[in-house]
N, CA, C and O of each residue as an XYZ file, in Angstrom:
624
protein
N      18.654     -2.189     41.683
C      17.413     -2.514     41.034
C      17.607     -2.458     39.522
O      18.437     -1.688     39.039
N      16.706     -3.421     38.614
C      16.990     -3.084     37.200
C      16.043     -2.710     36.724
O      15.049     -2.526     37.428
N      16.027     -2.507     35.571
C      15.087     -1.445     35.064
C      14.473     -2.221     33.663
O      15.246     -2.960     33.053
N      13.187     -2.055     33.204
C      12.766     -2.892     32.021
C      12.840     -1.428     31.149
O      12.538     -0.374     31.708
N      13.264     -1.468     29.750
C      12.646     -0.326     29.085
C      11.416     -0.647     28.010
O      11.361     -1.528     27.152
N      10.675      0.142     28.279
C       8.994      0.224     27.782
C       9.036      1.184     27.003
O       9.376      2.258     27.499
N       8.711      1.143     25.526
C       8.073      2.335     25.088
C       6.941      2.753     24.973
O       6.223      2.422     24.029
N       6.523      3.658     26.029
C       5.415      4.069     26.533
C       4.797      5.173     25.471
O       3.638      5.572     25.365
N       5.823      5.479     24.822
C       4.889      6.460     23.851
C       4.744      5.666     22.039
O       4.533      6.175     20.938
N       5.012      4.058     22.551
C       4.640      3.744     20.484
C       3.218      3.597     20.838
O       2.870      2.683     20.091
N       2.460      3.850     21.342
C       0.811      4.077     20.410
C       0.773      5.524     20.165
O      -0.042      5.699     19.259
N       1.258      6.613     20.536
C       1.047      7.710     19.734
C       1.884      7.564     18.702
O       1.765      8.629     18.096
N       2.593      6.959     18.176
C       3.093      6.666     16.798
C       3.058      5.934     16.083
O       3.650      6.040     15.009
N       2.148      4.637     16.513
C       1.810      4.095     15.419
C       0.582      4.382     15.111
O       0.001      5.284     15.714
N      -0.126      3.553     13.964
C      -1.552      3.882     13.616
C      -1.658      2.631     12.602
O      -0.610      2.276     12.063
N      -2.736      2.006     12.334
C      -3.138      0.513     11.581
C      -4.158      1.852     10.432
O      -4.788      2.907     10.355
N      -3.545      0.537      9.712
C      -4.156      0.597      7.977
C      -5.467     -0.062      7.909
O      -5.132     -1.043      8.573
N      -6.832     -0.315      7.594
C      -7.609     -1.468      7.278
C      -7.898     -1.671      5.881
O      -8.337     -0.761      5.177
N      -7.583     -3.258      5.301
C      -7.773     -3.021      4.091
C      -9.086     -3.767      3.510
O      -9.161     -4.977      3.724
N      -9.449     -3.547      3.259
C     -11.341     -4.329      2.808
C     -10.580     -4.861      1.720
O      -9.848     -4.169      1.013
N     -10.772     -6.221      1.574
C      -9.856     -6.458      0.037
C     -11.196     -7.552     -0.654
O     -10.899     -8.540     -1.327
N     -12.512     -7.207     -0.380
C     -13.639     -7.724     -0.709
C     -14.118     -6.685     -1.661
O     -15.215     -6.857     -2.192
N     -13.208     -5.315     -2.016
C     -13.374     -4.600     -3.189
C     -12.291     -3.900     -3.721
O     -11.307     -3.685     -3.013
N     -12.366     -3.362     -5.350
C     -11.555     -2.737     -5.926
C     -10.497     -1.488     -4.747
O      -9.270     -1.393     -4.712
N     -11.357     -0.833     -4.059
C     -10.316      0.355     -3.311
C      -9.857     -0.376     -2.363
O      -8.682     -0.079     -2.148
N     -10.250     -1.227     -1.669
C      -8.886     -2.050     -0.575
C      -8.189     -2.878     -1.626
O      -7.299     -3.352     -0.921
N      -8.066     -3.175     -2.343
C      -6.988     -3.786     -3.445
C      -6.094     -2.947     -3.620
O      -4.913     -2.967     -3.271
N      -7.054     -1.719     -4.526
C      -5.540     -0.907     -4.946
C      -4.978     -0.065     -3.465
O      -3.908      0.542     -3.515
N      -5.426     -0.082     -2.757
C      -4.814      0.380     -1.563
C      -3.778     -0.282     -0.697
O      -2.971      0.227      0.081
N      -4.057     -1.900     -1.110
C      -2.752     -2.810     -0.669
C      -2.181     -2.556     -1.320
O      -1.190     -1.951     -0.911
N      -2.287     -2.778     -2.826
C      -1.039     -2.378     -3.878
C       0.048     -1.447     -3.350
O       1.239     -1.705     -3.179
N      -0.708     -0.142     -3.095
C      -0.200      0.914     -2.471
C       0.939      0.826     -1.980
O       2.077      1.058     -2.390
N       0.290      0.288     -0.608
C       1.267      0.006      0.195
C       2.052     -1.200      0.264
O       2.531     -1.589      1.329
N       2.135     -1.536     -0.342
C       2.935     -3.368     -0.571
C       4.341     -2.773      0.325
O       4.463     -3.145      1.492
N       5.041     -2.144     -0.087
C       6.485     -1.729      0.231
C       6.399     -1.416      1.383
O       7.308     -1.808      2.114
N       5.340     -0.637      1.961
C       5.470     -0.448      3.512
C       5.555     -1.193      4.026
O       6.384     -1.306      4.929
N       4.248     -2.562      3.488
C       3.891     -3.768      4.068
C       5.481     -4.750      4.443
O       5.834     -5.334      5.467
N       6.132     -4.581      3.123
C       7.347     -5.631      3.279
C       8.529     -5.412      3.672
O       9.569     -6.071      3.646
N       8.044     -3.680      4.305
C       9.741     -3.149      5.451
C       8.840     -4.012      6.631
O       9.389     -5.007      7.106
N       7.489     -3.652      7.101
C       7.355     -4.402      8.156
C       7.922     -6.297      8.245
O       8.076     -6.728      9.388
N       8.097     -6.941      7.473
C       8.187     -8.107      7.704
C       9.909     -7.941      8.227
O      10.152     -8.640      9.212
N      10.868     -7.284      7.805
C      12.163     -7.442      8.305
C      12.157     -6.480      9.966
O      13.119     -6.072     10.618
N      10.658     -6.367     10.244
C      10.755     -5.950     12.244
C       9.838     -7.038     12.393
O       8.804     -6.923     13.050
N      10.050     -7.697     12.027
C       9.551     -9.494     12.819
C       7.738     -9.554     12.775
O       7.067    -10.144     13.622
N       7.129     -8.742     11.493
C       6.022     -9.142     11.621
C       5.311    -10.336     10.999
O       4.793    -10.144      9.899
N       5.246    -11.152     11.374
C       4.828    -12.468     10.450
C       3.791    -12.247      9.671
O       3.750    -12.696      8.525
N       2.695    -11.430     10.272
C       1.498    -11.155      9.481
C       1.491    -10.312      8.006
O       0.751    -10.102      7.046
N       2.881     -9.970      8.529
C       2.907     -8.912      6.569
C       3.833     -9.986      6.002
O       4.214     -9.486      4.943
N       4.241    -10.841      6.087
C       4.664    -11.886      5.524
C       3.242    -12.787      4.855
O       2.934    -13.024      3.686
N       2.704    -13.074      5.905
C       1.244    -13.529      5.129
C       0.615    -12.956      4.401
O       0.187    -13.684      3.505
N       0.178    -11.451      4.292
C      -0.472    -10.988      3.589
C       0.148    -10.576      2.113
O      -0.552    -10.209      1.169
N       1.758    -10.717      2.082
C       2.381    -10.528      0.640
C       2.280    -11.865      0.099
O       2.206    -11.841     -1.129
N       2.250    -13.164      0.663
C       2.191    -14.244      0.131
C       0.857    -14.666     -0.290
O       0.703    -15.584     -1.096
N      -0.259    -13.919      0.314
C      -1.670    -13.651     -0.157
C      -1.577    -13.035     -1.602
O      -1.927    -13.565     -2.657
N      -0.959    -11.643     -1.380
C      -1.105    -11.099     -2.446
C      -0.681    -11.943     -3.917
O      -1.220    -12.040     -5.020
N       0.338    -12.386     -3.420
C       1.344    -12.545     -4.447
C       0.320    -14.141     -5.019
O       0.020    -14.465     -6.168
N       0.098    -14.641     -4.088
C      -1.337    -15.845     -4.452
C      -2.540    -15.076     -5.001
O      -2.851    -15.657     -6.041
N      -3.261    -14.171     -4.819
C      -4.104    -13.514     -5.369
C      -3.800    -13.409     -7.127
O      -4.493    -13.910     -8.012
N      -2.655    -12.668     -7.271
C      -2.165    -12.450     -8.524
C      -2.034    -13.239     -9.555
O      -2.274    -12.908    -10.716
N      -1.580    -14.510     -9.121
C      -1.369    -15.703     -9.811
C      -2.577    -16.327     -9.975
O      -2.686    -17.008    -10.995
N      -3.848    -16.245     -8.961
C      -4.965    -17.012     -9.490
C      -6.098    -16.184     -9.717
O      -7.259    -16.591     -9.692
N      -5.700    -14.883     -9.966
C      -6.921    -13.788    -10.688
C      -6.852    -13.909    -12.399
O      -7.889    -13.438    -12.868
N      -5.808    -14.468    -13.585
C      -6.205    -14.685    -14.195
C      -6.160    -13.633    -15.179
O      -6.919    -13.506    -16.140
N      -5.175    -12.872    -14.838
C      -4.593    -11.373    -15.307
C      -3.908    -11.643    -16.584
O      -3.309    -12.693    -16.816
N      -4.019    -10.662    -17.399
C      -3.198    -11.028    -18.919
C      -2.463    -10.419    -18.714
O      -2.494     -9.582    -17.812
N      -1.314    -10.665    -19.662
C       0.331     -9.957    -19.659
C       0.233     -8.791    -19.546
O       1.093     -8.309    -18.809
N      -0.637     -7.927    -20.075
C      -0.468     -6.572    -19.775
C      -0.971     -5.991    -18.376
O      -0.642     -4.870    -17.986
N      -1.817     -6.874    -17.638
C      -2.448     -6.229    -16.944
C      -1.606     -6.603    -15.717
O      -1.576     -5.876    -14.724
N      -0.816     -7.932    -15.821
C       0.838     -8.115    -14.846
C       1.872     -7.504    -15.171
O       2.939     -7.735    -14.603
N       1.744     -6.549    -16.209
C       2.948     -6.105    -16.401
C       2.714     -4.367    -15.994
O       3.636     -3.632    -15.639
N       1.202     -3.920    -16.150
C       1.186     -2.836    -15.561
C       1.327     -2.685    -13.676
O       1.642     -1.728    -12.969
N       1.002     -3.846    -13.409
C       1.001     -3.935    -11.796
C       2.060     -3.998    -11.547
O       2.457     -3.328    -10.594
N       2.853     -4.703    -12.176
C       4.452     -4.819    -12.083
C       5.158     -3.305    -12.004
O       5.996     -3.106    -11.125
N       4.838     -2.348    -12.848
C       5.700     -1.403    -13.106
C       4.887     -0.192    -12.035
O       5.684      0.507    -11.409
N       4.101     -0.040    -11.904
C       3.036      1.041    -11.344
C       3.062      0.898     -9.882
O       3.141      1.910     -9.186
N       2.985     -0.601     -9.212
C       3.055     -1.163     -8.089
C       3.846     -1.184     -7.702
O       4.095     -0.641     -6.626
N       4.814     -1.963     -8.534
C       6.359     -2.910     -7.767
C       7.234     -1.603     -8.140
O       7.859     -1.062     -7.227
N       7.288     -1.174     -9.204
C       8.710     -0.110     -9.160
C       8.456      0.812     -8.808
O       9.306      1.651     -8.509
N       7.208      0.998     -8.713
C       6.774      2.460     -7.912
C       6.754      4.103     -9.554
O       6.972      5.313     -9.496
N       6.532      3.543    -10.240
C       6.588      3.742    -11.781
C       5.641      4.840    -11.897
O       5.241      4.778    -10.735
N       4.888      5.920    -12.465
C       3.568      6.687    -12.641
C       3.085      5.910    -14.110
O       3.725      5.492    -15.075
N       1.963      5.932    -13.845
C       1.256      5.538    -15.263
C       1.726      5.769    -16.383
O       2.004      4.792    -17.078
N       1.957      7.092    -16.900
C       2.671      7.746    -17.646
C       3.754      7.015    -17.871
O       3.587      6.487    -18.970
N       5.049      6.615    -17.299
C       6.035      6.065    -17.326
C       5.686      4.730    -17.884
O       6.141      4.445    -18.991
N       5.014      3.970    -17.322
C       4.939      2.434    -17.492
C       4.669      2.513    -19.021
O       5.325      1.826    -19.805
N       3.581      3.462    -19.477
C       2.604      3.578    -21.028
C       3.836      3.402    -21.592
O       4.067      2.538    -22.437
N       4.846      4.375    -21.060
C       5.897      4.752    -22.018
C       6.958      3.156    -22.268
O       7.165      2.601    -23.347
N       7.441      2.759    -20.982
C       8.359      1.713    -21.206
C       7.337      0.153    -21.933
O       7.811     -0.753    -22.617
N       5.517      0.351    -21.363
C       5.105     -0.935    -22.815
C       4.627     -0.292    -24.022
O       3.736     -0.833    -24.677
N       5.000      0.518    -24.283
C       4.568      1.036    -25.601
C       3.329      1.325    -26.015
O       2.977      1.399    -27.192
N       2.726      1.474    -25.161
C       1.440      1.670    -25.368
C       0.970      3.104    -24.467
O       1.799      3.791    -23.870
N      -0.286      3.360    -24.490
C      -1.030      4.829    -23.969
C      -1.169      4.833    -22.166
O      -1.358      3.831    -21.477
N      -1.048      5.939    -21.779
C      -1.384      6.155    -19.997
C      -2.494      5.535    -19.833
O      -2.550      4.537    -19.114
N      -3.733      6.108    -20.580
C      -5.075      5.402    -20.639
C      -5.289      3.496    -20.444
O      -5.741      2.596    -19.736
N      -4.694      3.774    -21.457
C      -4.565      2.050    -21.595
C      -4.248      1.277    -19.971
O      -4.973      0.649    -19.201
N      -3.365      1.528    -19.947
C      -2.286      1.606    -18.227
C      -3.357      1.337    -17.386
O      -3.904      0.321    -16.959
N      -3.531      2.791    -17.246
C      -4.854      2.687    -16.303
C      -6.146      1.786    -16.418
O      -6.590      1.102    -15.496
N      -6.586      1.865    -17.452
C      -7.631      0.548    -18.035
C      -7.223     -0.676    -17.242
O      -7.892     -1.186    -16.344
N      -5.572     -1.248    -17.859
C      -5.463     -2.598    -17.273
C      -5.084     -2.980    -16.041
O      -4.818     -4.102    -15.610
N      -5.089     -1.604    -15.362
C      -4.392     -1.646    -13.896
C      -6.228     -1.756    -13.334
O      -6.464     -2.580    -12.451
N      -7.172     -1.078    -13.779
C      -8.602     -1.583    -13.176
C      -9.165     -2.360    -13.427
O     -10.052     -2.649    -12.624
N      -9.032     -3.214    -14.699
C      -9.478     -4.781    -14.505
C      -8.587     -5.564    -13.589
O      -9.073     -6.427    -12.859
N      -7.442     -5.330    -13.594
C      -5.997     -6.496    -12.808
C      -7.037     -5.820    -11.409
O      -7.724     -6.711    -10.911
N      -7.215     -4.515    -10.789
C      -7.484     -4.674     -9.717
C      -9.085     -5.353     -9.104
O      -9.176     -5.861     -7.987
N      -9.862     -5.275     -9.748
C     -11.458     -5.632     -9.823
C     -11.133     -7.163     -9.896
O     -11.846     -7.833     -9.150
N     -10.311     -7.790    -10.553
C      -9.704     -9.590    -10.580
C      -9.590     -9.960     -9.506
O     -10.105    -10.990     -9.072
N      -8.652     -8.918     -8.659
C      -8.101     -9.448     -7.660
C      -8.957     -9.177     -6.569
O      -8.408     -9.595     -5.549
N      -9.701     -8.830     -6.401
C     -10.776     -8.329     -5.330
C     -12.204     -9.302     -5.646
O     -13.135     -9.422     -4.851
N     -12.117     -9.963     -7.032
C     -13.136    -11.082     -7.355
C     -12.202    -12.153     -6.627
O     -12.813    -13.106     -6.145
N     -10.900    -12.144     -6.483
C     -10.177    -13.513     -5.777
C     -10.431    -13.564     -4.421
O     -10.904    -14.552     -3.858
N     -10.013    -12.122     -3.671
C     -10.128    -12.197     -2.142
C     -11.400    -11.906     -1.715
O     -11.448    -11.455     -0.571
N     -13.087    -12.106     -2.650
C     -14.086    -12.374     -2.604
C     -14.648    -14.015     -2.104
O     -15.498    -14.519     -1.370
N     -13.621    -14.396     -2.978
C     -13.771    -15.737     -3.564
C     -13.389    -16.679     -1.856
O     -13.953    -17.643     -1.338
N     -12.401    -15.983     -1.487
C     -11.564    -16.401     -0.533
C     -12.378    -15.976      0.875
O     -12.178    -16.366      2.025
N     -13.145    -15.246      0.470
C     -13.556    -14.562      2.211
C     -12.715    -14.551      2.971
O     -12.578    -15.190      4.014
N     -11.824    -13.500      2.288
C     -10.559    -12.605      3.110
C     -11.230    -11.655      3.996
O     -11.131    -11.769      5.217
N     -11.954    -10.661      3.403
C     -12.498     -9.757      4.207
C     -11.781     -8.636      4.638
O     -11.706     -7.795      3.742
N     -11.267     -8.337      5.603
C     -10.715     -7.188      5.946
C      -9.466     -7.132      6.975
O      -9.590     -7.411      8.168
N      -8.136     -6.701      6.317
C      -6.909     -6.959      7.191
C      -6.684     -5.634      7.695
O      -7.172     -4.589      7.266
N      -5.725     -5.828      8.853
C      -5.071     -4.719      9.748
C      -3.756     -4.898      9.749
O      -3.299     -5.966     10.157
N      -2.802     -3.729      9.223
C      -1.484     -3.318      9.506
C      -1.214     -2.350     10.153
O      -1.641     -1.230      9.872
N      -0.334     -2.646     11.295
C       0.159     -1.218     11.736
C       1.420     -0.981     11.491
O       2.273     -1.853     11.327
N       1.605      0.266     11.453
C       3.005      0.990     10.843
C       3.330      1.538     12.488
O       2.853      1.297     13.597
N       4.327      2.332     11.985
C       5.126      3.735     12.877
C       5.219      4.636     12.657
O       6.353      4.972     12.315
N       4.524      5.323     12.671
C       4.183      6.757     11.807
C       5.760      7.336     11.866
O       6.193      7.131     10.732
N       6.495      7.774     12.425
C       7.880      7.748     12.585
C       8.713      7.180     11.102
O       9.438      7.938     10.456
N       8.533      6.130     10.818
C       8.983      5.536     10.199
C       8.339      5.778      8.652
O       9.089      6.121      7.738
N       6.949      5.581      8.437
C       6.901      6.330      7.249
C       7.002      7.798      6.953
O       7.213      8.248      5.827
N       6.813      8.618      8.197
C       6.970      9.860      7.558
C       8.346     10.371      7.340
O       8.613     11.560      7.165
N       9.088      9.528      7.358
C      10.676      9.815      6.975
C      10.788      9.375      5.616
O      11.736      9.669      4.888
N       9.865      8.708      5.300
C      10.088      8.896      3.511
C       9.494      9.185      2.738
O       9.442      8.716      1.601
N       8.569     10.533      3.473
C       7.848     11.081      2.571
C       8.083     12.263      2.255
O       8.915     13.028      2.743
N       7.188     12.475      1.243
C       7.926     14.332      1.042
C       6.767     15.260      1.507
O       5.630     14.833      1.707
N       7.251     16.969      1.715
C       6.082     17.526      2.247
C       4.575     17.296      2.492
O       3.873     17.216      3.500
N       4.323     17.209      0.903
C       2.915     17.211      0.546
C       2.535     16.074      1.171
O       1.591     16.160      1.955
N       3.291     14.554      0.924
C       2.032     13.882      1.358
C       2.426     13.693      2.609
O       1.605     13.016      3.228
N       3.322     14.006      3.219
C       3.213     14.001      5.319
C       2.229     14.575      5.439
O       1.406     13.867      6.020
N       1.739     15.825      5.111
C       0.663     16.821      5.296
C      -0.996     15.781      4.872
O      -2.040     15.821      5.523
N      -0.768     15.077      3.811
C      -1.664     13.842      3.245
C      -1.807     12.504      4.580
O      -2.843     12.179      5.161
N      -0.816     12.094      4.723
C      -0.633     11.414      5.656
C      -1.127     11.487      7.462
O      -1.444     10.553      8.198
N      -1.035     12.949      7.761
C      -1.680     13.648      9.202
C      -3.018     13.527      8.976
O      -3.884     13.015      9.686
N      -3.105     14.125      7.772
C      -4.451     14.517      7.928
C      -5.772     13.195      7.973
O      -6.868     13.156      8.532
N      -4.919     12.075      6.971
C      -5.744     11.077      6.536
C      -5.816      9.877      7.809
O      -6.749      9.110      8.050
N      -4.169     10.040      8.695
C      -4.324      8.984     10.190
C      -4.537      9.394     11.281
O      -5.005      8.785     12.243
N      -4.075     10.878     11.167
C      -3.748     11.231     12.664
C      -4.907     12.371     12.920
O      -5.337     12.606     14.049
N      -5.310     12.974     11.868
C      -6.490     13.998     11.985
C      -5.664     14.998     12.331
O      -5.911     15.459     13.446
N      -4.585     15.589     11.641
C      -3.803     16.585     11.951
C      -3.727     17.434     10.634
O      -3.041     17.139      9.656
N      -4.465     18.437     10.747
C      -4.351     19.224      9.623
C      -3.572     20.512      9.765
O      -3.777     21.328     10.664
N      -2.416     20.670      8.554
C      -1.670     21.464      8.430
C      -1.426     22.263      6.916
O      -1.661     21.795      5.803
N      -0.829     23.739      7.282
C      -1.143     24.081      5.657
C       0.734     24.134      5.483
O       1.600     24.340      6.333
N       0.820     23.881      4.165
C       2.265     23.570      3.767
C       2.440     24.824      3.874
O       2.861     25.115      4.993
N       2.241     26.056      2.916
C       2.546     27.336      2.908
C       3.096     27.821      3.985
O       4.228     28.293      4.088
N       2.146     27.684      4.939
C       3.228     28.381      6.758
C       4.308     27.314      6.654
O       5.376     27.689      7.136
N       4.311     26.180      6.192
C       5.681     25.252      7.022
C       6.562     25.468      5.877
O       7.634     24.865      5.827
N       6.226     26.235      4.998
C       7.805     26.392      4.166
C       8.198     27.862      3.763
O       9.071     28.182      2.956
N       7.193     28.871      4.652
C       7.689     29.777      4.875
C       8.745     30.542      6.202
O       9.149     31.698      6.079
């Protein structure tokens, strides 16, 4: 007899994202996750292929000034802290932040515009919590899985 193999336990490990991108916090929350989004496309998901080619269309027709593509660029794409980016355009954290909330409020006037509405990604919890560090796995349980834990016992 042969045997099919099933993995019977990936719904306790995965868990879907929803992103409202009809406002500023599902915007910057794709931002977020862009990188998660675009390990999923090399496990054959076509749909995070669409939604980076959204994004990446969003960006181009929100109408963003150089600074406010160049803070998304560094904060987003390199994974940069505010602080850092101020530092490499020469200019203030404040500032940063300023143009990172008009660039995001643009882009949420685009996928308004678009009646995008609201997308679903699912991950592998497996898979991101291997590249995270303490604190935010503990961020991460608590915010998908409803698993609350205190760091103090787990690093004593």
């Amino acid at each position: 007899m042969g045997h099919v193999k099933i993995d019977i336990a990936k719904s306790d490990r995965g868990y879907a994202v929803k992103y409202s991108l009809n406002d500023a916090a599902g915007v910057r929350s794709l931002l977020r996750d862009r990188h998660r989004i675009s390990s999923a496309r090399f496990r054959g998901d076509t749909a995070a292929s669409d939604i980076l080619i959204d994004l990446h269309s969003a960006i181009n027709s929100a109408g963003l000034t150089e600074r406010q593509t160049e803070a998304i660029a560094w904060v987003y794409g390199a994974d940069l802290t505010q602080a850092k980016a101020a530092e490499l355009m020469g200019i203030t954290q404040p500032t940063v932040a300023e143009a990172i909330e008009t660039a995001v409020e643009k882009l949420a006037a685009v996928y308004q515009r678009w009646e995008y509405g609201e997308i679903s990604v699912e991950y592998d919890a497996q898979e991101v919590i291997a590249q995270l560090n303490p604190e935010e796995t503990a961020e991460f349980l608590r915010l998908h899985k409803g698993i609350e834990f205190d760091l103090m016992e787990e690093c004593a």
